[in-house]
N, C-alpha and C positions, 0 to 999 in steps of 0.2 A: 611630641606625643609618644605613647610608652608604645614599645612592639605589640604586647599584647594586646589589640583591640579590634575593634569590630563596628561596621558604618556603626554610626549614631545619626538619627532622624532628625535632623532640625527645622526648629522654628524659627519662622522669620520674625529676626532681632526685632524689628523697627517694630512689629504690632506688640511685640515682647513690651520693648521700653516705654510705647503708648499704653501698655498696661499699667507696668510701673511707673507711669508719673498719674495715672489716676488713682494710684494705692500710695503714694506719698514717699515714694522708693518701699512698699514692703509693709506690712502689718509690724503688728509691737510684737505679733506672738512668731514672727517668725526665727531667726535662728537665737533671737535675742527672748523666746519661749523659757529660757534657761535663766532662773533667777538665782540659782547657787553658785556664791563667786568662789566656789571649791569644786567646781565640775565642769568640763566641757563637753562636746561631743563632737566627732571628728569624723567626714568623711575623706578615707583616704582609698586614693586611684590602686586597682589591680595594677599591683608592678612586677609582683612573683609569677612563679607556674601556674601556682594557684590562688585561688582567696586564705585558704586555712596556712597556705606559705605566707603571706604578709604578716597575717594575725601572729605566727610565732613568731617573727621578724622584728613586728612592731611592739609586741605585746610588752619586753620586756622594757623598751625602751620609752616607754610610757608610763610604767612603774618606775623609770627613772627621775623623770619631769616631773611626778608625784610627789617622791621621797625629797625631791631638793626645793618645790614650791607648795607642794600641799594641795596642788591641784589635780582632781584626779580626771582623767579623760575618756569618755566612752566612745570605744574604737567600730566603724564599721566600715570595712573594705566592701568599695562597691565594685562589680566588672565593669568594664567600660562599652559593653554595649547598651548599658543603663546610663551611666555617671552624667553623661550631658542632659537627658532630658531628664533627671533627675536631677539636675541644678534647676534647670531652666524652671521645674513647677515650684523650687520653693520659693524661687526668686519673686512667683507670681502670689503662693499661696501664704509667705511669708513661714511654712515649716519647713526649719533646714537646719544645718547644723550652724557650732559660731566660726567653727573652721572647714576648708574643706582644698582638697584637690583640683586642680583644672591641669585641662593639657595646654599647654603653652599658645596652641594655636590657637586655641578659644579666645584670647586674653582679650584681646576687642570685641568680642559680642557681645561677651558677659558685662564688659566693663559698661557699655554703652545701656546694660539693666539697668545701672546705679545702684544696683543692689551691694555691691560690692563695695569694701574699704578703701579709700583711695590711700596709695603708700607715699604721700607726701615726705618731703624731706622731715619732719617733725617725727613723724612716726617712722620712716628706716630709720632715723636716728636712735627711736629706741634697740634697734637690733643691730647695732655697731654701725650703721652709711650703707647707702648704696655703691659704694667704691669696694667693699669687701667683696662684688659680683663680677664677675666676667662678661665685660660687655656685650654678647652676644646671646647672652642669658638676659640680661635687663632690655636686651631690645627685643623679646619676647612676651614682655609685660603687658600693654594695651599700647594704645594709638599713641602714635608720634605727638609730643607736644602737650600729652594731658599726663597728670601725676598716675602710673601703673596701679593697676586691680590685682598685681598678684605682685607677688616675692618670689624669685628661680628656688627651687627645691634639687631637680634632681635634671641633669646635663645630658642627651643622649643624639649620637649623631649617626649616619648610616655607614656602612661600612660594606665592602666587598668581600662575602664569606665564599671561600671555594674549600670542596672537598679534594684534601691530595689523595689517597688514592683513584678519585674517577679520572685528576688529574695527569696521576704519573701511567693508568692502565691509556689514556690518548697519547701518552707520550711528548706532556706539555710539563714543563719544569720549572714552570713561575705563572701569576696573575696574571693579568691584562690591564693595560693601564689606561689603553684608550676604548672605544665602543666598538671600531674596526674591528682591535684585536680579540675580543669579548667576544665576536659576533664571530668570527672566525674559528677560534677555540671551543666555544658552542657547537659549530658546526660541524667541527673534527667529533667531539663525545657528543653527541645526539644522534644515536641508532640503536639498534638492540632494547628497545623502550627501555634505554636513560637518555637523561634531556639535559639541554648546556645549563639552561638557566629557570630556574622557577622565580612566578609571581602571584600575587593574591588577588585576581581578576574581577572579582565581584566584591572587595574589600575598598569602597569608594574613598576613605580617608587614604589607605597605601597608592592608592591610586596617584590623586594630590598630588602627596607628597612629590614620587617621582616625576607625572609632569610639572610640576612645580620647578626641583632640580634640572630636566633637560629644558624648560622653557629658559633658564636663566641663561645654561650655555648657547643656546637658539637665540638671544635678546628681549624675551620676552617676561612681564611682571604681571601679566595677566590683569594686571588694575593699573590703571593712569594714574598721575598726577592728583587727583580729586577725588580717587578712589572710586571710579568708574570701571567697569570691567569691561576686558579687551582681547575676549576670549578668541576672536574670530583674527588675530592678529598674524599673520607670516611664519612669526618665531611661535606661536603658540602651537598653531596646528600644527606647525615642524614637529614639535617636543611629542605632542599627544600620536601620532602618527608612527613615530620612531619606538615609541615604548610598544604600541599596539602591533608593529612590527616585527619587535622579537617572536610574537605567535605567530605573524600572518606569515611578509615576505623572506623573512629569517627563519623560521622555521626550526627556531631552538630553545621554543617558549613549549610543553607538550599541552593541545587544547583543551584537553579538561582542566589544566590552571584557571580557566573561563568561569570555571565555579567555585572555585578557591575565597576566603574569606577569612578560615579560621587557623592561619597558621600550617594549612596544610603544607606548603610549599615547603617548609623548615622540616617537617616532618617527612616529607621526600628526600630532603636536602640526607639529612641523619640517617636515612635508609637506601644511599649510595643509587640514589635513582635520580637523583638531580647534581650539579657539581656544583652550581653557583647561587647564591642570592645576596641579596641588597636588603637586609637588615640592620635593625640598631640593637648592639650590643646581646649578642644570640647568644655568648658563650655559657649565660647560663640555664639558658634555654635547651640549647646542645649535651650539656652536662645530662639534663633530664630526661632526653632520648634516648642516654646510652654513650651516646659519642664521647673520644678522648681528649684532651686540647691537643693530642699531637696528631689527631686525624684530620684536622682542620684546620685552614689560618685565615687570616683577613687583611686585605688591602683597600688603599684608598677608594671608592669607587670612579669607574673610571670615567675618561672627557675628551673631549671628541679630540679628532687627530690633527697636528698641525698648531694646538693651540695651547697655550698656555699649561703646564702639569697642576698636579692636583693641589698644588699650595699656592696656585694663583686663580685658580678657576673654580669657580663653587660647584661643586659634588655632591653637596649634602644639604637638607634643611635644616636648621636651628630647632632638635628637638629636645623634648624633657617634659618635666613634669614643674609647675608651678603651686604652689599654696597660698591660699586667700580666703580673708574673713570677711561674713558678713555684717554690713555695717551699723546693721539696727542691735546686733548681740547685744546682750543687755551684762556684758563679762567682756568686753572690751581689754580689760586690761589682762585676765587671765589667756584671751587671745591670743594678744600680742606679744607677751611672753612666752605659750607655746611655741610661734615662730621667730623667735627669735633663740631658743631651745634647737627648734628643728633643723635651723642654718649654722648653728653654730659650728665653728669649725672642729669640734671633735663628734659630734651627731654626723654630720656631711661625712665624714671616714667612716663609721658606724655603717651608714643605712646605705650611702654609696660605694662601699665594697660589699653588703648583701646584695644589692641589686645587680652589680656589673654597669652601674653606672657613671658618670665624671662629674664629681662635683662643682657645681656652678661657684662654690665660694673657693678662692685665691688661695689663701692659704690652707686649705684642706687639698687641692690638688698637688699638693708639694708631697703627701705623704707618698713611699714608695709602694705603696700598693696601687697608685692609679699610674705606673710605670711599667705594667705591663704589656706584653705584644700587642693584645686589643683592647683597650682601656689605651693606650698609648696614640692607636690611628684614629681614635672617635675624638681623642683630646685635639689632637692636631686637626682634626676637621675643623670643629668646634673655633678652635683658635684662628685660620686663619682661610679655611676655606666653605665654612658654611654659612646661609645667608636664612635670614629668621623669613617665614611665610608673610604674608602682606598682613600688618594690621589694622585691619578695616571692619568696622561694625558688622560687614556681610560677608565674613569671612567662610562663618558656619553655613551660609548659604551656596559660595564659589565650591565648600568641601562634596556639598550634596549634588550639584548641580553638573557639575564637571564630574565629580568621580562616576555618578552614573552616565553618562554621556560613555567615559573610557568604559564602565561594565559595559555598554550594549556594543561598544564596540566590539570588544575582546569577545562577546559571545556570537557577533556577526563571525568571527574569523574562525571559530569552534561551528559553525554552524556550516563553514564553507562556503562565504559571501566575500566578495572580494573589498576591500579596507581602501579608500582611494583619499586622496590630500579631499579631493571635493565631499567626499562623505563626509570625513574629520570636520571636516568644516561644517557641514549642513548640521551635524550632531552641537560645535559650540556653538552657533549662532543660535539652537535650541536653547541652550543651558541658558547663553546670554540674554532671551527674554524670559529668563524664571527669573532671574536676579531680581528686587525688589528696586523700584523707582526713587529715584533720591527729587 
């Protein structure tokens, strides 16, 4: 899922799909509303600074897919505090586009609409194989064992950004590699209101994400075997606890992060009041603040101490951006041509060096533009130490239900309430009865 975003409100999948199996997977007029097999319509995820950044991004390279098929595409970049429940009604209402964006982590809920294409071997085949993906991009797709609802678009993993100079004014001369040292180095530059480490506290998907990553070093999946959730588990409150920590007993989180959401954190980062964050792919984010690439660098993020280094121990979630057609389109083949345009290995160079992204397809990550410092660390997550979020139909629901659990936490600790393992707990075993009943 892209840096730029903001909770999205979910609905719960299962009454979702009880809808869509009494509309037949979808009306006729839904994305499949489109009877000119010379036009499409596209919804594509906020991946730039801004919206009117994609549109020139995109713009030209849609006029290219035009001039070589005669299709022409009609582009709207939606934000992503919108994009999800702006799938979710078309899927209900059957108005939507015939292509569109999803964050990767969605890829089981939506999938479980039916509304979606299913990318059986038949159809990747029309877009060269699913062998052309890097497998930790296809195991982002939908649920283990059913043919995927989406195709990987765009690679993004989290990375350790520190500012050097808040670094070299503490008199620290390299990252941190474990959370000891993180916590440590934190706590040397947090005084003089600058703070070690910024977070997006009220941002429930960021939220996730990270205890997601310390649940896995902790031993915890937060879902079993059967895709039950197991929120309330050892390693789970371990993870949720520790992150909620760097505000509370750490004290190198500053507590107005408690209302952070919109990227503010990055935007402290850039303005030499914060040294550290845990973002995916900021550098062109950074660029738009102001900041130099030589004011900044980025390291693996780090894992806990004694254990295993960052290329054996997952650090990072399997993030990105995926693209998927609906499957009643009535332009079916003009679809699948788009995405198979849009993965192709010289588009993946194109749109994945405007973004600051790593292309999901193999042979485009060979070009030497994704051999850069950072573009470099997010590749090597991705490769061999990030591990894709759980794909389970209630995934959109664990994103709603846990990340607010960690908001109320993180605004107990800005409020001056003391954060204990038995709170952590009383907070997931809340979340774990909003889950929906299988």
């Amino acid at each position: 899922m892209r840096r730029l975003r903001a909770a999205a409100a979910f609905t719960t999948v299962t009454a979702l799909a009880a809808t869509m199996a009494a509309c037949g997977g979808g009306s006729s007029g839904g994305g499949g509303s489109n009877d000119n097999p010379k036009s499409l319509t596209y919804w594509a995820s906020n991946q730039g600074p801004s919206v009117s950044a994609d549109k020139k991004i995109l713009t030209p390279e849609l006029k290219k897919f035009e001039k070589q098929t005669g299709i022409k595409v009609k582009l709207e970049v939606v934000p992503w505090s919108d994009l999800y429940n702006r799938i979710l009604a078309a899927t209900t209402s059957g108005q939507g586009p015939d292509v569109l964006n999803i964050g990767n982590t969605w890829s089981a809920s939506l999938q479980a609409t039916g509304a979606l294409l299913p990318w059986d071997s038949k159809n990747y085949g029309k877009i060269g194989g699913k062998d052309r993906f890097v497998d930790s991009a296809v195991a982002s797709t939908g649920a283990a064992g059913q043919d995927p609802s989406a195709v990987p678009l765009y690679s993004l993993a989290y990375g350790l950004y520190y500012n050097k100079k808040m670094f070299a004014d503490a008199g620290l001369s390299k990252p941190p590699t474990t959370w000891d040292e993180l916590v440590a180095d934190g706590k040397k530059i947090s005084k003089d209101s600058k703070w070690g480490l910024g977070v997006e506290g009220s941002n429930l998907v960021e939220n996730i994400h990270h205890a997601f990553v310390l649940g896995k070093q902790h031993g915890a999946d937060f879902f079993d075997a059967q895709g039950k959730p197991t929120f309330t588990s050892p390693g789970a409150v371990a993870a949720v606890k520790q992150f909620v920590d760097f505000m509370g007993a750490d004290k190198i989180v500053a507590p107005g992060n408690a209302e952070y959401a919109q990227n503010q954190s990055l935007q402290d980062f850039a303005q030499n009041k914060t040294a550290m964050v845990m973002w995916q792919a900021a550098g062109t984010s950074l660029k738009a603040h102001g900041m130099k690439d030589s004011d900044w660098g980025v390291a693996p993020v780090p894992v806990p101490s004694g254990q295993p280094g960052a290329g054996k121990q997952t650090n990072s979630m399997v993030a990105g951006i995926n693209i998927s057609v609906f499957k009643n389109t009535k332009n079916i083949d003009g679809a699948t041509q788009f995405v198979k345009f849009m993965t192709s290995d010289a588009e993946q160079k194109v749109l994945n060096k405007a973004y600051g992204s790593v292309p999901p397809v193999k042979a485009a990550q060979e070009d030497p533009a994704f051999a850069k410092p950072e573009t470099q660390v997010l590749r090597d997550a991705l490769s061999s130490s990030a591990t894709a979020l759980p794909q389970v139909p209630n995934e959109g629901q664990f994103e709603t239900a846990v990340g607010t659990a960690m908001k109320d936490l993180f605004a107990d600790v800005a409020a001056g309430r003391a954060v204990t393992t038995d709170s952590v707990k009383e907070k997931l075993a809340k979340a774990e009865q909003q889950m929906p009943k299988s």
